[in-house]
C-alpha positions in Angstrom: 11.3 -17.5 -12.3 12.8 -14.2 -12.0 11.9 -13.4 -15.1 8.3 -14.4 -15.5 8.6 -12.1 -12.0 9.7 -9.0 -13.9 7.5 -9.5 -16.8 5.2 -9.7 -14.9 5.4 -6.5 -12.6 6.6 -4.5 -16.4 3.7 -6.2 -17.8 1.1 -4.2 -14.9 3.1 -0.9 -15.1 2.6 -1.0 -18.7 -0.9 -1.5 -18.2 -1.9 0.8 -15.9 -0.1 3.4 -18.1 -2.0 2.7 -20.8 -5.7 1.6 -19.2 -5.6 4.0 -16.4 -5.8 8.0 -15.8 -3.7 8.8 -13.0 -4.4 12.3 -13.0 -7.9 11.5 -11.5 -6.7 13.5 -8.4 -3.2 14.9 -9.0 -3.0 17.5 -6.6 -2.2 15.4 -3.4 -3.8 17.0 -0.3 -1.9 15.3 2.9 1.2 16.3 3.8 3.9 15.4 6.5 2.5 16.4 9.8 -1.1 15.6 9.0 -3.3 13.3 10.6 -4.5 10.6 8.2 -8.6 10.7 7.7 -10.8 9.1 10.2 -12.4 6.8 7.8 -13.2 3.0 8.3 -11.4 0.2 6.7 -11.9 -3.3 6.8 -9.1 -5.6 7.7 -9.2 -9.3 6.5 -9.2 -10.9 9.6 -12.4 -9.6 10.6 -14.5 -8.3 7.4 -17.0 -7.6 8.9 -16.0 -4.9 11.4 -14.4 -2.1 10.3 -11.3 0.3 11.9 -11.3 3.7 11.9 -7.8 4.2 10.3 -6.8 7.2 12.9 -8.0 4.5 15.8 -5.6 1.6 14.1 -2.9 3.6 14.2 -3.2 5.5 17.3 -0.1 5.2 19.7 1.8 3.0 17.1 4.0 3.5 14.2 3.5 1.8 11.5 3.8 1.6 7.3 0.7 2.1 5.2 1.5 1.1 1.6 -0.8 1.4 -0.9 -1.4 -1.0 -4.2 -3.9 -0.8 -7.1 -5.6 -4.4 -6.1 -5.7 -7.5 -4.7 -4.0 -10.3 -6.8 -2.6 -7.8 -9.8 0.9 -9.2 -11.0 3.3 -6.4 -9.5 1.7 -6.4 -6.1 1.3 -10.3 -5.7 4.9 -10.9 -7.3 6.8 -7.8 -6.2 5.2 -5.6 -3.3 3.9 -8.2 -0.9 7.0 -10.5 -1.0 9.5 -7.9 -0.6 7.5 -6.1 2.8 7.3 -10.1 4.1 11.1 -10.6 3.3 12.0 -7.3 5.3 9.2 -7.6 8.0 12.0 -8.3 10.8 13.9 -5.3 9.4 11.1 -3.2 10.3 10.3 -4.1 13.5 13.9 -3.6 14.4 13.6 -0.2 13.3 10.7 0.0 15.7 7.6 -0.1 13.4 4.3 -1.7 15.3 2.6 -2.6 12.1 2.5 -3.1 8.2 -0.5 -2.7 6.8 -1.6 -3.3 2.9 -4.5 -1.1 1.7 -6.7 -2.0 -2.1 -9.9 -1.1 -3.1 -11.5 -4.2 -2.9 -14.0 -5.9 -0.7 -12.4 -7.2 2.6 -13.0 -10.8 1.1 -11.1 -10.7 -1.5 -8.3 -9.4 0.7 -8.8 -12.3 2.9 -8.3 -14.6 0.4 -5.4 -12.4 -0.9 -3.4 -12.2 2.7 -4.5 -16.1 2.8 -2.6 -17.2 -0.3 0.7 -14.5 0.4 1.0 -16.2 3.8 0.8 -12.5 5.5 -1.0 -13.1 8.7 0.5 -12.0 11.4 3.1 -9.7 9.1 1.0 -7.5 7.2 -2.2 -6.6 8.0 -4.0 -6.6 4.9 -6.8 -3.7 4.9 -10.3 -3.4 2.3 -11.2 -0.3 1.3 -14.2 -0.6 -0.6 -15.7 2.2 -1.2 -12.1 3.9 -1.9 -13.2 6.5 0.8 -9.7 6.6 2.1 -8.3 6.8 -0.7 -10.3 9.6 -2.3 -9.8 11.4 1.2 -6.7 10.9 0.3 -6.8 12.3 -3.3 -4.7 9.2 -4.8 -7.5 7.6 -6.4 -6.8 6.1 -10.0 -9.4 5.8 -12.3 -9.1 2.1 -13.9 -12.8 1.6 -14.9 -10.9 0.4 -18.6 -8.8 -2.5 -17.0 -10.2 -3.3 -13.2 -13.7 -2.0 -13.6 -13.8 0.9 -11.0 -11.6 3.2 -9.0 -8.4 2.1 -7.1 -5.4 3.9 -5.4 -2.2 4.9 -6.8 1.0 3.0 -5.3 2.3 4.8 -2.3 3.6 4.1 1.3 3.1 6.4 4.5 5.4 6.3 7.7 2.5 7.2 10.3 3.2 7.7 13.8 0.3 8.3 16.4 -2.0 8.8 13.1 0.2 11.8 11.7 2.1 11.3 8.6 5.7 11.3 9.0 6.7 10.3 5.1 5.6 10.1 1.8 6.3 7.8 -0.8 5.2 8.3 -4.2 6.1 7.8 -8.0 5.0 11.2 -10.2 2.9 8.7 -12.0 1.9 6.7 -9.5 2.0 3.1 -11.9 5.8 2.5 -10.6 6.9 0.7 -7.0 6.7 3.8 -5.0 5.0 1.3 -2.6 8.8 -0.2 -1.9 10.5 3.2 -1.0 10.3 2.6 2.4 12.5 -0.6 2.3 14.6 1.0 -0.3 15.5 3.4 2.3 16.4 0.9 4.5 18.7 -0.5 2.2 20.3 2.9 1.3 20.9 3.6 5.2 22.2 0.2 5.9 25.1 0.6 2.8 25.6 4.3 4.3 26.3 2.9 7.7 28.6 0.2 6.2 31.1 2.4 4.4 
């Protein structure tokens, strides 16, 4: 199984390397201390009525991570499981939410969160127009493989809607969505020694 897993998840990075021009936006315009944009997203419990991402976060801190669809091989096999397997971790460090954003239509996240089992751990979030995304300049262009425009992998510490961390990969097709639990991991072995 674990190696189906990481073929898998090699298998997608390869891809996207090869099907997909990262460099559709590659100067990043948020930065630490910024609000995130005000724009609605769709969450999969309720499809039909969107959240203003500033609103959803407001008061809270939470972790935004980003993936480049619903039901590709990395995020199904690799990014989901790992946030689910740490989701106690994080709210002991105090985090209110997770939340999982794709371009894709808030029905196939539905269906997505539905067969990862992540209601009530991750809140999975549709954005189907990519408008956050592009407000976000980490749009990828994968018109080759998945037919339109979807994010780059990253994950955002957000506190009261301001950014508090950035995590990224310089070309955005590697698991920079899993920095934020790597970092747990890193300060947990520095507090053991």
């Amino acid at each position: 199984m674990a190696t189906v897993r990481t073929l898998g998840v090699g298998l997608n990075r390869v891809l996207l390397r090869s099907l997909c021009n990262p460099a559709v936006n590659s100067h990043r315009t948020f930065r630490i201390g910024e609000r995130i944009p005000p724009v609605d997203l769709y969450p999969e419990d309720s499809p039909t009525k969107p959240l203003n991402a500033q609103e959803l976060f407001k008061g809270k801190k939470g972790v935004l991570f980003a993936v480049v669809g619903a039901f590709t091989p990395g995020c199904s096999q690799a990014h989901i499981p790992e946030y689910l397997n740490n989701y106690e971790k994080f709210k002991e460090e105090g985090y209110d939410m997770i939340c999982c954003l794709a371009v894709n239509d808030p029905f196939v996240m539905a269906a997505w969160a539905d067969k990862l089992k992540t209601k009530g751990k991750i809140k999975m979030l549709a954005d189907p127009q990519g408008k956050f995304t592009k407000a976000m300049k980490m749009d990828l262009d994968c018109t080759k493989l998945l037919g339109n425009i979807r994010s780059k992998r990253y994950a955002l510490v957000i506190e009261d809607s301001v950014i508090r961390s950035v995590n990224t990969e310089p070309d955005h097709t590697g698991l920079a969505c899993l920095l934020c639990i790597r970092n747990f991991r890193s300060a947990e072995s520095a507090g053991a020694t």
